[in-house]
N, C-alpha and C positions, 0 to 999 in steps of 0.2 A: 518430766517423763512420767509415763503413768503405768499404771500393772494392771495387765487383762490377764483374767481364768477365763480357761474353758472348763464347764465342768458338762462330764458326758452320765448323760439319769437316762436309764434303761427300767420302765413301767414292767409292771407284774400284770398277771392276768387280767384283764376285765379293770383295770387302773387308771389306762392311760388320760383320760379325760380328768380324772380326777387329781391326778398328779402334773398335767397340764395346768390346770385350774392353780393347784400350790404354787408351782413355779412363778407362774403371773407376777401373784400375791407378793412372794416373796422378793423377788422382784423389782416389785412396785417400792418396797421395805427401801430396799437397798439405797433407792433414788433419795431415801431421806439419810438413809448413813453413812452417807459419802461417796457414793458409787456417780460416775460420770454417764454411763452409760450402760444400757446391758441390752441385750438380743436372746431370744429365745426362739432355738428351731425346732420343728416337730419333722420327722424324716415322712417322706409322701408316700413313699413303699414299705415302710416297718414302721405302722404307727405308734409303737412303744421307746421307739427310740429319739430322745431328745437332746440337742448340742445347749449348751445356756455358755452363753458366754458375759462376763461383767469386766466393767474396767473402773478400777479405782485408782486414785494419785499416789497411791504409794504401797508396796505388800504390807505395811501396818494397820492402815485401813482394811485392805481386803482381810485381814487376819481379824480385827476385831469384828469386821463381819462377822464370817464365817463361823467361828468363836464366839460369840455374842448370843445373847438367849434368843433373841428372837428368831435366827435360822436355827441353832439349837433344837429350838420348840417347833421350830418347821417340820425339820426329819424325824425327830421322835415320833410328831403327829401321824405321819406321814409314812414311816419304818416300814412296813407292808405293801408299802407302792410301788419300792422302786426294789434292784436288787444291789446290791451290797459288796464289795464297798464302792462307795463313792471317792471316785481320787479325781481331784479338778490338777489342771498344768496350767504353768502363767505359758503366759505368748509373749513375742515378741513382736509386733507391727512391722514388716519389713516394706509394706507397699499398701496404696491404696489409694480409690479411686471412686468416684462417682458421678453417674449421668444427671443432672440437672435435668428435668425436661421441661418446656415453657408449655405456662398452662395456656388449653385453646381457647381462642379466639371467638369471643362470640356473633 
């Protein structure tokens, strides 16, 4: 069974590009300390508002993330970007589903 956060990062003024940009990044991090997976959304009508969600194998991993210097030194970097606090929730996966599409035909 595996442990997904969501965690909800609301950009400050004039930010949000650059705070998209961290996220990536950090991200990208994650795929090397355990993280199975992770999604990053930017809202289409409130461009400062961004959902990140990660899934890691167990809330021990997600916790040495999170905890771990390298997101650490994310946010401190970062502190000015977003507004404060930051509280992520685990999820729970109740459903889910995906369209396959076949690619065309040439």
């Amino acid at each position: 069974m595996s442990y997904v956060v969501q965690i909800p990062w609301y950009a400050t003024a004039f930010r949000h590009d650059d705070l998209e940009f961290a996220l990536e990044k950090i991200s990208k991090i994650a795929l090397k300390r355990g993280a199975l997976r992770y999604d990053l959304y930017r809202s289409k009508e409130d461009r400062y508002k961004f959902i990140h969600i990660l899934e890691f194998t167990s809330k021990l991993e997600w916790e040495r993330f999170w905890y771990g210097d390298e997101f650490q030194d994310m946010r401190a970097s970062t502190a000015g970007w977003y507004t404060i606090p930051v509280l992520y929730g685990p999820l729970e996966r109740c459903a889910s589903g995906r369209l396959e599409l076949e690619p065309a035909s040439s």
